[in-house]
C-alpha positions in Angstrom: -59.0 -12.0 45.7 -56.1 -9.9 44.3 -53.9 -11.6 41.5 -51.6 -13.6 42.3 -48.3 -13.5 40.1 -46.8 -17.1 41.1 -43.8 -17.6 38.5 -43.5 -20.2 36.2 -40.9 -23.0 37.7 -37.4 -22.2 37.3 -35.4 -24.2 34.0 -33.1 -25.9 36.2 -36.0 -27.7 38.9 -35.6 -31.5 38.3 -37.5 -33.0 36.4 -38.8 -35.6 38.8 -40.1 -32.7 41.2 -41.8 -30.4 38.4 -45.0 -32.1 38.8 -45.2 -31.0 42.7 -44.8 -27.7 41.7 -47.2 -27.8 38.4 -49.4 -29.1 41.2 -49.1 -26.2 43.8 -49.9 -23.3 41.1 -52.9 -25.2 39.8 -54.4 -25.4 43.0 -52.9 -22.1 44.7 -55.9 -19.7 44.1 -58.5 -22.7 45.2 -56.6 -23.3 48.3 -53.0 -21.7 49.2 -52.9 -23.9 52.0 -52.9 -27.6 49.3 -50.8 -25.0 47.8 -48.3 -24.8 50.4 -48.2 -28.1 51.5 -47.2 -29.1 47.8 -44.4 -26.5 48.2 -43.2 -27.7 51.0 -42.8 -30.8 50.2 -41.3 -30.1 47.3 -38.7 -28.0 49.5 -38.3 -31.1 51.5 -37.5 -32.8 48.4 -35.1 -30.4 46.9 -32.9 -30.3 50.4 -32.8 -34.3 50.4 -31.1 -34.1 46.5 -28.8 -30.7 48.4 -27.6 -33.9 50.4 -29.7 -32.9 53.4 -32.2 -35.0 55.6 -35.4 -32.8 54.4 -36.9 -33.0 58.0 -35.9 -29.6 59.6 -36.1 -26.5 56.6 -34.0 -23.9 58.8 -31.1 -26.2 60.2 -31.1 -28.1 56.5 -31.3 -24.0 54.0 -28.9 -23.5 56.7 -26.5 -26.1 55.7 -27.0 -25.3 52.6 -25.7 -22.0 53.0 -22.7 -22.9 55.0 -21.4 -25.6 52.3 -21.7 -22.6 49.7 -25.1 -21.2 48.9 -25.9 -17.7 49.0 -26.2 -16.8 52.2 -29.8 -14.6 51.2 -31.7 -17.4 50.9 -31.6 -17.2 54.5 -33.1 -13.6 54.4 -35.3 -15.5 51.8 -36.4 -18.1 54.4 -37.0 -15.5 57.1 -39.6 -13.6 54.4 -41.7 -16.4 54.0 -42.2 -16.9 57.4 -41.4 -20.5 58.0 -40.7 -20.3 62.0 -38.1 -22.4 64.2 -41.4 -24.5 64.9 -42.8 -24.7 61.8 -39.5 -26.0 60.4 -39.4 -28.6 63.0 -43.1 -29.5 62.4 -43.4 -29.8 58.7 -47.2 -30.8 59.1 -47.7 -27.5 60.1 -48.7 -24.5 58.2 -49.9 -21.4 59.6 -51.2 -19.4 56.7 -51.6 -15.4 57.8 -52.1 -14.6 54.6 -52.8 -17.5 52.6 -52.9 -16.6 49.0 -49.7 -14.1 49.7 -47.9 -16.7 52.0 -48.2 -19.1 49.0 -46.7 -16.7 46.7 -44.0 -16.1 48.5 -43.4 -19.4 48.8 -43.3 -20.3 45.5 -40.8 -17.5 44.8 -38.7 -19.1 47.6 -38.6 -22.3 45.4 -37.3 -20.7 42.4 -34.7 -18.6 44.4 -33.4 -21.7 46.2 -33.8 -23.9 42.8 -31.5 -20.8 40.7 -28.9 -20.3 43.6 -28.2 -24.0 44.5 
């Protein structure tokens, strides 16, 4: 397995949602798809406190965006790969490259977390 450099969790991530993401990096190199999962809800999570539903990623980063967010964490959302589909279907995670797809993922977070 290569090394993974996941970062530590941004300053300004609430509080009440570290613990998902504490979660996610112990369990990352065990399994990046527990890994994910933790991420995403985390994501989820983060949207819902952005004022948005939580259920579809794309249309809710979207949102984001438009009501003043930077619009690269849409380039940021295309990178990690979470589809049209997959952003409709939050239970599911197609993994290409787990431990990499994780990463990226978790740098996502800390992107969204600094920007919003």
């Amino acid at each position: 397995m290569s090394e993974l450099l996941i970062p530590e969790p941004p300053e300004s991530l609430p509080d009440s949602l570290a613990p998902l993401y504490s979660e996610a990096r112990a369990v990352v190199e065990a399994s990046p798809a527990s890994a994910c999962a933790l991420l995403r809800l985390l994501l989820s999570a983060l949207l819902i406190r952005e004022g948005r539903p939580g259920r579809h990623l794309n249309r809710d980063v979207n949102a984001v965006v438009a009501h003043g967010a930077p619009v690269g964490l849409l380039r940021a959302l295309d990178a990690i790969g979470i589809t049209e589909e997959e952003a409709r279907n939050p239970g599911t995670i197609n993994l290409i490259n787990g431990y990499a797809d994780a990463q990226n993922l978790f740098m996502f977070i800390n992107l969204f977390v600094d920007q919003t």
